[in-house]
C-alpha positions as CSV (number, residue, x, y, z in Angstrom):
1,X,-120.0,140.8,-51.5
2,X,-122.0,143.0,-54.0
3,X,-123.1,141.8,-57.2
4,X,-120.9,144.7,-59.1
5,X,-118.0,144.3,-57.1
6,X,-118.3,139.9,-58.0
7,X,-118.7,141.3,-62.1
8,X,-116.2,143.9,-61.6
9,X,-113.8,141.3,-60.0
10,X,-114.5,138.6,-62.7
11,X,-114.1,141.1,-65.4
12,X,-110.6,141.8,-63.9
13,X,-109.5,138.6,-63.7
14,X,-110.7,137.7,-66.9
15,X,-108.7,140.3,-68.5
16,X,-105.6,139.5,-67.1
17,X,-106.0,136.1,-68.2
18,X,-106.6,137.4,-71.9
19,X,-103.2,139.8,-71.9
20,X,-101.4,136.8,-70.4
21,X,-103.0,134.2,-73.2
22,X,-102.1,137.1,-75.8
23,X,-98.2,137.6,-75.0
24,X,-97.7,133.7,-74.5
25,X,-100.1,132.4,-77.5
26,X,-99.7,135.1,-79.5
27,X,-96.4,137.0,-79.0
28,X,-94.3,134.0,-77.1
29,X,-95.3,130.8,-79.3
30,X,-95.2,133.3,-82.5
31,X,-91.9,134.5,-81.6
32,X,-90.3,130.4,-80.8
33,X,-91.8,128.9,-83.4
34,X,-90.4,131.3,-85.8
35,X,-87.0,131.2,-84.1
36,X,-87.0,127.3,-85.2
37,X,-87.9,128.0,-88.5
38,X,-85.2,130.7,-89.1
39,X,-82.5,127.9,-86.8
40,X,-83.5,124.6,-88.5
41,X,-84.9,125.3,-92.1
42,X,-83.7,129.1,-92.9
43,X,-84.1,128.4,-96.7
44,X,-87.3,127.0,-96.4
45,X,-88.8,129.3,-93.3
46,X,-87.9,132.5,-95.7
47,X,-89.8,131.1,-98.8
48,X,-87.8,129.0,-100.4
49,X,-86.5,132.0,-102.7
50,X,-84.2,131.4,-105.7
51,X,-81.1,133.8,-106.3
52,X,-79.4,134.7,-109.1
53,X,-76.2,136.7,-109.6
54,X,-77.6,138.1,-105.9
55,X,-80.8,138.9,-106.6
56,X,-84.0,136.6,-106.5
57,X,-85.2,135.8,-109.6
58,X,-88.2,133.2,-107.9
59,X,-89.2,130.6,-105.2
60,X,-88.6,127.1,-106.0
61,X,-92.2,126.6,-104.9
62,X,-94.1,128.7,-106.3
63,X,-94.5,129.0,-110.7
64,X,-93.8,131.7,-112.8
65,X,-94.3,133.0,-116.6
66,X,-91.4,133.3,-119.1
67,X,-92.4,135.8,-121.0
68,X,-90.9,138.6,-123.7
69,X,-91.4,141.6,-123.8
70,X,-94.7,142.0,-125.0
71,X,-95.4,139.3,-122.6
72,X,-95.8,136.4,-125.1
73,X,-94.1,132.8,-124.0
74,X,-90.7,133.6,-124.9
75,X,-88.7,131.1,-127.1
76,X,-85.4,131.5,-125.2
77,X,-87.1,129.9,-122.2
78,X,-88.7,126.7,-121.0
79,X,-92.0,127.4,-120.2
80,X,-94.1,126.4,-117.4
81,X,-97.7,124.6,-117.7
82,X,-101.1,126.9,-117.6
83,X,-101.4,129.1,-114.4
84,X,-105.4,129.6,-113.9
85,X,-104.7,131.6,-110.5
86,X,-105.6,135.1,-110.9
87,X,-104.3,136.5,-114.1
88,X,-101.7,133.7,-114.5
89,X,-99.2,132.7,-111.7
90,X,-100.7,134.7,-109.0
91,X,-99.8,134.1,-105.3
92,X,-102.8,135.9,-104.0
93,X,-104.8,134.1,-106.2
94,X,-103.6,130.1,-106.1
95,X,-106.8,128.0,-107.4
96,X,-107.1,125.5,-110.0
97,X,-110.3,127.0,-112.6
98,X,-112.7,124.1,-110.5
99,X,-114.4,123.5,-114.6
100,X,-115.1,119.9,-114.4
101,X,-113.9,117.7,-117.4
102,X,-116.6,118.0,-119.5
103,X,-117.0,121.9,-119.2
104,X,-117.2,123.6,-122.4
105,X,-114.7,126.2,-121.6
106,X,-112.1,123.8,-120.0
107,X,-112.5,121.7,-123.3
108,X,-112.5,125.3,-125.2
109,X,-109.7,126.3,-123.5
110,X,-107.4,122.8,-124.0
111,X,-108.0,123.4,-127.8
112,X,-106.8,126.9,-127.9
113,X,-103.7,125.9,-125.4
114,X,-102.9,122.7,-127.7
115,X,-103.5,124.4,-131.1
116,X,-101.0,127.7,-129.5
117,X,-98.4,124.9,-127.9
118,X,-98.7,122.8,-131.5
119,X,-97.6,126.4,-133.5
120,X,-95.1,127.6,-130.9
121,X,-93.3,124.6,-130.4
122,X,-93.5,123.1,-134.3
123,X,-95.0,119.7,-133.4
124,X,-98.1,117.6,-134.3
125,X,-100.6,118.4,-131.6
126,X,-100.8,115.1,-130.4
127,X,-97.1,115.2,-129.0
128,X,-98.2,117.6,-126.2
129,X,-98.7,115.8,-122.9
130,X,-101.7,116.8,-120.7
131,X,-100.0,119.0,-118.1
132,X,-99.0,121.6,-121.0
133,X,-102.6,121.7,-121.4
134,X,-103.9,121.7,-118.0
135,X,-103.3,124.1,-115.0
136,X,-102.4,122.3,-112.0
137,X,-104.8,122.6,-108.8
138,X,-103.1,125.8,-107.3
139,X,-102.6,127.2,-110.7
140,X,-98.8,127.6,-108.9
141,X,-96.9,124.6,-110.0
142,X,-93.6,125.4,-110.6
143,X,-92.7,122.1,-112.1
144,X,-93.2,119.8,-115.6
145,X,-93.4,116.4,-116.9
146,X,-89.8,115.3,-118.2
147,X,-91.9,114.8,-121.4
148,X,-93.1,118.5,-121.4
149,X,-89.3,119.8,-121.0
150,X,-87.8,117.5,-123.5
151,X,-90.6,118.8,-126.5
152,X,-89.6,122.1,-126.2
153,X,-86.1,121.5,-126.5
154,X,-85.7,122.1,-130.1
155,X,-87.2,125.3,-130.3
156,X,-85.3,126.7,-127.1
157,X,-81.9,125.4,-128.7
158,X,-83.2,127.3,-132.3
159,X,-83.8,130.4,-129.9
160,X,-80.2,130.6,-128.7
161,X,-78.4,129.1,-130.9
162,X,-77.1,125.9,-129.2
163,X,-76.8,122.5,-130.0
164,X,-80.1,120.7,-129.5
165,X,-78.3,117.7,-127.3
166,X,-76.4,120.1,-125.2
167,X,-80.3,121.0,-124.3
168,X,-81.6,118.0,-124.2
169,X,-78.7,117.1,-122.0
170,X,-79.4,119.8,-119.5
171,X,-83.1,118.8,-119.3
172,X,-81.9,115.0,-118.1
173,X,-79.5,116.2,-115.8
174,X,-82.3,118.0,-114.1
175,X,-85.3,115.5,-114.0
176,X,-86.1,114.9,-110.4
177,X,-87.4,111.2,-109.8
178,X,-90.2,110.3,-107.6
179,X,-90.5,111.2,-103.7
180,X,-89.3,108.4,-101.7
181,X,-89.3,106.4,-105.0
182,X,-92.6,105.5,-105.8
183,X,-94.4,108.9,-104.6
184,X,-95.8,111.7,-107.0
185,X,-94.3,111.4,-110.7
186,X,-91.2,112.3,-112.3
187,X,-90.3,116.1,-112.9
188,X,-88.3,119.4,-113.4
189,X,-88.4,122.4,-111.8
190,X,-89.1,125.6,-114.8
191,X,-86.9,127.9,-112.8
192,X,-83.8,125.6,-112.4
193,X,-83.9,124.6,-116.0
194,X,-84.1,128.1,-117.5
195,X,-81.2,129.5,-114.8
196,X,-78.9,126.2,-116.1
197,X,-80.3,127.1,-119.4
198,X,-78.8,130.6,-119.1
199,X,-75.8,129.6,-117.5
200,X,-75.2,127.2,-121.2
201,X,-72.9,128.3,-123.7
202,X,-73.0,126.9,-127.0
């Protein structure tokens, strides 16, 4: 057998073998394993999305700013912790700011947050827990510390009008304990809170 016709032959076969590896690994196992997802988990498989009078308003995973109009942190809402992914709350962009803790600008930047936090919220500065003050490491977290929620209850319950334990009482019902008891620490979801919170009448 000729040299061209054994190249020609092997180049054949190893052609075939690629379309076949391509419609089973590619197509096939693409096509099951999404066919689980959307059969076991459908919630979770489709992004975990959070609805709201039928539209969605957010994922449950994923953080997002409550902002006014002029997109300042608005009062009426419970407000989430720094984002430092992209422009703020970014998908494409999820990253913590990597500035190491004795960074200048991190430390700048901690000041302006607590000093901004400190005016917005009408409290001594040294009330405000640390993860008001830091972004998390995807700059995506949607959730708070309990002690984060429960400082900016009086000024959400100002905002609307209500009374300031009917808030306070909403924030408790919705703290979330530890995984399996002892891992992670105690928290509450931003976007649950604030669709409760809108759901509250005085």
């Amino acid at each position: 057998m000729s040299t061209a016709r054994t190249t020609l032959r092997q180049a054949n076969v190893a052609l075939r073998a690629m379309l076949v590896f391509t419609l089973v690994l590619g197509v096939g196992y693409t096509l099951l394993i999404t066919a689980i997802g959307q059969v076991t988990l459908p919630w979770q498989a489709n992004g975990s999305l959070v609805k709201a009078d039928g539209r969605v308003v957010g994922s449950a995973l994923i953080g997002q700013s409550f902002a006014d109009a002029d997109g300042a942190p608005s009062p009426r809402y419970f407000q989430p912790r720094p984002s430092a992914a992209g422009e703020g709350y970014d998908g494409g962009a999820s990253s913590g700011s990597n500035l190491g803790p004795e960074n200048p600008d991190l430390i700048s930047a901690i000041e302006d947050r607590r000093a901004a936090i400190a005016s917005f919220e009408g409290v001594d500065p040294g009330q405000i827990p640390a993860d008001a003050l830091t972004a998390s490491a995807s700059g995506l977290d949607p959730d708070i510390s309990p002690a984060y929620a429960l400082l900016q209850v009086d000024r959400v319950a100002r905002a609307r009008g209500l009374d300031p334990r009917a808030v306070r009482d909403l924030v408790e019902s919705r703290i979330q304990g530890r995984d399996l008891g002892f891992l992670g620490e105690p928290r509450v979801e931003v976007l649950e809170l604030n669709l409760a919170l809108d759901a509250l009448r005085g």
